[in-house]
Every structure is written in structure tokens, then in C-alpha cells.
MIMARVO-778522 format. One line per 5 residues: number of its first residue (from 1); their letters; for each residue x, y, z of C-alpha. Coordinates in Angstrom, 2 decimals. Last residue first. Layout:
! MIMARVO-778522
NUM> a> X:Y:Z | ...
This chain:
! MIMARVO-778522
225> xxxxx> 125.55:108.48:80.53 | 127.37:110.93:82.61 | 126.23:114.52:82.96 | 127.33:117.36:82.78 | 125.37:119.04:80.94
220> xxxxx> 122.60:117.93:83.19 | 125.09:119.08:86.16 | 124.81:122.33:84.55 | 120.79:122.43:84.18 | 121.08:121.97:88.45
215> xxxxx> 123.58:125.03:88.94 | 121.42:127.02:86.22 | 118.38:125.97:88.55 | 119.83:127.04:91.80 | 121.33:130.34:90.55
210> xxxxx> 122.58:131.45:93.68 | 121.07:129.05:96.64 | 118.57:130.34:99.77 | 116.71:132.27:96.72 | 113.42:130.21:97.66
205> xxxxx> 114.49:126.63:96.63 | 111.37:125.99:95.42 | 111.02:129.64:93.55 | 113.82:128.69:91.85 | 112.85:125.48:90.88
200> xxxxx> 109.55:126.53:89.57 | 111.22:129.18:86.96 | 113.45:126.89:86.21 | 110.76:124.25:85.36 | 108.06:126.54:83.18
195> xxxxx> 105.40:128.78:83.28 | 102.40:126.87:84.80 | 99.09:129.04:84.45 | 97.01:130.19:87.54 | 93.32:131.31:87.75
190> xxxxx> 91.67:133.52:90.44 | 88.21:133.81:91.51 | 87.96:131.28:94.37 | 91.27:129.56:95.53 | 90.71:125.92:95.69
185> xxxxx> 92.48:124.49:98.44 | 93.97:120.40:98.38 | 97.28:121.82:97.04 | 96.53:125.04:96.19 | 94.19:125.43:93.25
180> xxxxx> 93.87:128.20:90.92 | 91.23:127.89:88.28 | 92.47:126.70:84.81 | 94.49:128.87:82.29 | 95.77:127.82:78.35
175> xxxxx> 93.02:130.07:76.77 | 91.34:132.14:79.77 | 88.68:129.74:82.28 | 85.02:130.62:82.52 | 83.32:132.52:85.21
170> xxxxx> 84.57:136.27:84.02 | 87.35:138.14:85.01 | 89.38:136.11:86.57 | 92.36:137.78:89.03 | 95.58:136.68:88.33
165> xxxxx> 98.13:133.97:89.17 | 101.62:132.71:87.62 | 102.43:128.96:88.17 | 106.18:127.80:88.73 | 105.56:127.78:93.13
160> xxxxx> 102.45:125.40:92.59 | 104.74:122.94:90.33 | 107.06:123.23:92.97 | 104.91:122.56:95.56 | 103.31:119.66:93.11
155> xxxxx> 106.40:117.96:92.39 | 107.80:118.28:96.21 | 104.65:116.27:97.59 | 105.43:113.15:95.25 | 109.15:113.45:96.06
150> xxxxx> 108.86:113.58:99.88 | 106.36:110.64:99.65 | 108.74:108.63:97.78 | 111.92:109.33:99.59 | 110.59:108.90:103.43
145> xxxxx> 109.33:111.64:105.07 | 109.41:112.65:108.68 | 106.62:115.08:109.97 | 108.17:117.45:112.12 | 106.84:120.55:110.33
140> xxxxx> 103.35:119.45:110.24 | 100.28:117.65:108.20 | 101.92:117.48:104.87 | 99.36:116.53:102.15 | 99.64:119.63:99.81
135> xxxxx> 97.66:121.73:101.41 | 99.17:121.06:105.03 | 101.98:122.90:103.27 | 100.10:125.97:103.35 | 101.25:125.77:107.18
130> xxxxx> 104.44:127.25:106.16 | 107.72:125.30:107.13 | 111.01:125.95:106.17 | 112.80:126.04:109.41 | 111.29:122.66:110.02
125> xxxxx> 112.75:120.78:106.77 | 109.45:119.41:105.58 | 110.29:119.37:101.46 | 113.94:118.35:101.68 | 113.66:116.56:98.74
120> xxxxx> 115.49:113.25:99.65 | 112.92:113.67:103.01 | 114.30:110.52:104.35 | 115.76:107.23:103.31 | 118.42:107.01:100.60
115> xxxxx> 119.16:110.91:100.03 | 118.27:111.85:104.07 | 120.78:108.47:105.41 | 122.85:109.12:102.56 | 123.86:112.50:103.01
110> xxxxx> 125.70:114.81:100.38 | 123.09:114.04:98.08 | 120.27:115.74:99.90 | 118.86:118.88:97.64 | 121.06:119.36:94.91
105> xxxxx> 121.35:115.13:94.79 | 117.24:115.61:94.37 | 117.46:117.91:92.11 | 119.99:116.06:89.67 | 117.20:112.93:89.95
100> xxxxx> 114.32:115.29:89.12 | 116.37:116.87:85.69 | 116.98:112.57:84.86 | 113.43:112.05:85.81 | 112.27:114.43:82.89
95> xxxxx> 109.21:116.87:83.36 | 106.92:117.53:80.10 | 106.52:121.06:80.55 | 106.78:121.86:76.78 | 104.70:118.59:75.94
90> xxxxx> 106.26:116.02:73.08 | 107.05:113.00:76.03 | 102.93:113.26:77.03 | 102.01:115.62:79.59 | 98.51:114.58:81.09
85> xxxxx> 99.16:116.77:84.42 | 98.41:113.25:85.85 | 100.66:111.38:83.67 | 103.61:113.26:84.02 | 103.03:113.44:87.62
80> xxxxx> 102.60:109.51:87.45 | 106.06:109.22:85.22 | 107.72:111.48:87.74 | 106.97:108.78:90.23 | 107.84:105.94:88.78
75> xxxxx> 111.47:107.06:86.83 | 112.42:108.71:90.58 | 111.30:105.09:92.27 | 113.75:103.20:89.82 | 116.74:105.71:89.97
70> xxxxx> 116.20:105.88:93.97 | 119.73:103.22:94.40 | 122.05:105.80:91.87 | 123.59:108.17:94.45 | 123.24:105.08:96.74
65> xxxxx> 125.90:102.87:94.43 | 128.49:106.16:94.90 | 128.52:108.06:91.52 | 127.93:111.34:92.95 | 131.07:113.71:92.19
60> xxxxx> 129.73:113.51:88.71 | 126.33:112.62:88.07 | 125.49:109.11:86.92 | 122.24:109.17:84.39 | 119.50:107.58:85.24
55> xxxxx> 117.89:103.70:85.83 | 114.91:102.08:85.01 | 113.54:102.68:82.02 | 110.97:100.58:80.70 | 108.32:102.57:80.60
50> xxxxx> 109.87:104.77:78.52 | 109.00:108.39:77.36 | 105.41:108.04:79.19 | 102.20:108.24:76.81 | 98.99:109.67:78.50
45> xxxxx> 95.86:107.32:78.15 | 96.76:105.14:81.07 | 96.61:107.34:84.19 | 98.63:106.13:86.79 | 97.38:105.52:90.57
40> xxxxx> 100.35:105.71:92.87 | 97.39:107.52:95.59 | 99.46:111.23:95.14 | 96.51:112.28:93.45 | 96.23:115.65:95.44
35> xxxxx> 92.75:113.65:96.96 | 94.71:110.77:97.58 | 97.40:112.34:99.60 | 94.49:113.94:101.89 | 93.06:110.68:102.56
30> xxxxx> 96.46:109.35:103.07 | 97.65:112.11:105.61 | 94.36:111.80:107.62 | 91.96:114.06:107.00 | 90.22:115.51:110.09
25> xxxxx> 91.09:119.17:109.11 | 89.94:118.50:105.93 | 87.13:120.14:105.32 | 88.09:123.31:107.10 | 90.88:123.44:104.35
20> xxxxx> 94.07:124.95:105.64 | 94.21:128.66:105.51 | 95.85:130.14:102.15 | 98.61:132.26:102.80 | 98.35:136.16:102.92
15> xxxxx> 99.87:137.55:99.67 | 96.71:138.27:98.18 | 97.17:136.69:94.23 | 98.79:139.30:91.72 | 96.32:141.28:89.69
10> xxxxx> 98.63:142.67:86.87 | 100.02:138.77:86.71 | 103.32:138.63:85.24 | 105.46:136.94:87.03 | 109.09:138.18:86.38
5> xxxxx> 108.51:141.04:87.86 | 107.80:140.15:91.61 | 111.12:138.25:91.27 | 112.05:134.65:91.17 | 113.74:133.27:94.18
């Protein structure tokens, strides 16, 4: 996990988690998926790398056919984040399938039935849970997943664990800021800035691996083509 020092912020956020939204305490799990844009919807204006790829690299030691069946639906849904965070192919943050496909096997691909269809991400394993992740369109910790919805929720919780936070000091938003928002939760007063994707994989993973993002950059390297 990333340390204290590492982010920056002088005025860190309160440490206590943010309650679930009293507004959406009746949501069901689409409503609140379509309000953290997880809906499918794609917006047009925002150029994607290729929209007419439709398969990823081969990893070594994974190059079974079900290592490589969630190529298509990784491609889709990365492309929509991309789109949504309006990161075009030339952005520093821009996110690349192939780097979300060599997470995922980190995460689940030494078991088919979680890799091929469960929680590929592990996002809701029950020892993990935090009831923040209510925010973010979960509603417990025995909620099962299937691949798509458990990569669509673990894009923006990891995007939420790369951001730095600080106090604002006036009404409008810092140079390359916006106002801090948890999932579904806005958090009043503070703004957040993404730093970048080791950072947020890291802080994903939450220090339970050694070097989890080198160890997912190396089997980029590494990689087949």
C-alpha cells in the first residue's frame, strides 16, 4: 500500500469512512450503477485507441483459451472508463486494456470459475469489505459479481484509491483538481487529483502483495503478442 508520504496532501482527508448516501439507501444496485456511469453508455466525443480491437496480449503461464475468453469485454469496458474520464489515447492516465487484462489474471487467473465468471477482480471478497463500497454500487459483502460488473466497479475504486485529497480553500476548483467524490458521495470541501496507475494499484491491492504493480508492469514486459 502506498505510504502516508507519498500522497501529498498537507490537509489529508478525515480518516473515518464516508457513510453511505442517505439518498440512496433505497437504490437499487442499477440505479446506483447508473448514477457512477457504470449504465454501458459511451461517450462519443473522446477518441478510443481502437475500436476495433478485440483481443490482448497472451501472458505467459496463462495462455489457456479462458485466460484469453474476457479479451472482448476488458477492450469494452476500459474503453467506457476511458471515455468517461474523457482520456483520449495521448492522455497521461489514459488506461490500457492490455495493463487491465494482466490485473485481472493477478487478481483471479489461477481459477477459472472466478476469472471466467465471478468477481475476475476480486472487488467483494468478504474479508475485504468496507461499507464505502456501497459508494461505488456494491450493496454488501456477499454480493456475487459476475466479470463485467466486477470490472466496472474495480476501475473507479482504484481510480478513487490513486487520487490525492486536501482541504479547498476557496469555492472554486485548483488547476488540474475537481471536488472529491466517493463513489456515489460527494465529500464537501475537499478536492482530489488522480496521480497515476501504480500508484492506484497499490493502494487496490492494499500492501497484501510485495510490489503488486512492478509484478503486474513485469508481466507487460513480458508479454506475448
Amino acid at each position: 500500500m502506498p505510504s502516508q508520504t507519498r500522497r501529498t496532501s498537507t490537509v489529508p482527508v478525515p480518516q473515518s469512512r464516508p457513510e453511505r448516501m442517505t439518498s440512496g439507501a433505497d437504490m437499487g444496485n442499477a440505479a446506483l450503477m447508473e448514477m457512477l456511469g457504470l449504465s454501458g453508455q459511451r461517450s462519443p466525443e473522446v477518441p478510443l485507441r481502437d475500436e476495433q480491437q478485440t483481443t490482448l496480449p497472451e501472458f505467459a503461464g496463462y495462455e489457456s483459451p479462458w485466460h484469453q475468453a474476457n479479451d472482448s469485454l476488458i477492450i469494452e469496458v476500459v474503453q467506457e472508463f476511458n471515455a468517461e474520464k474523457g482520456w483520449g489515447p495521448e492522455h497521461p492516465s489514459y488506461l490500457d486494456p492490455a495493463m487491465v487484462k494482466a490485473w485481472a489474471l493477478q487478481e483471479s487467473g489461477g481459477h477459472q470459475n472466478v476469472f471466467a465468471q465471478g468477481d475476475m477482480m476480486q472487488m467483494n471478497v468478504p474479508g475485504d469489505w468496507v461499507p464505502e463500497k456501497q459508494n461505488f454500487g456494491l450493496t454488501g459483502k456477499h454480493e456475487k459479481l459476475d466479470p463485467r460488473t466486477s470490472l466496472r466497479i474495480a476501475l473507479h475504486w482504484a481510480y478513487y484509491k490513486g487520487e490525492i485529497t486536501r482541504a479547498k480553500t476557496d469555492d472554486a476548483d485548483s488547476e488540474g483538481w475537481h471536488d472529491t467524490q466517493r463513489g456515489t458521495k460527494s465529500v464537501a470541501g475537499y478536492e482530489s487529483q488522480f496521480t497515476n496507475w501504480d500508484n492506484a494499484l497499490d493502494d487496490y491491492n492494499g500492501g497484501g502483495v510485495h510490489d503488486y504493480s512492478e509484478s503486474i508492469n513485469r508481466r507487460m514486459d513480458n508479454a506475448g503478442r
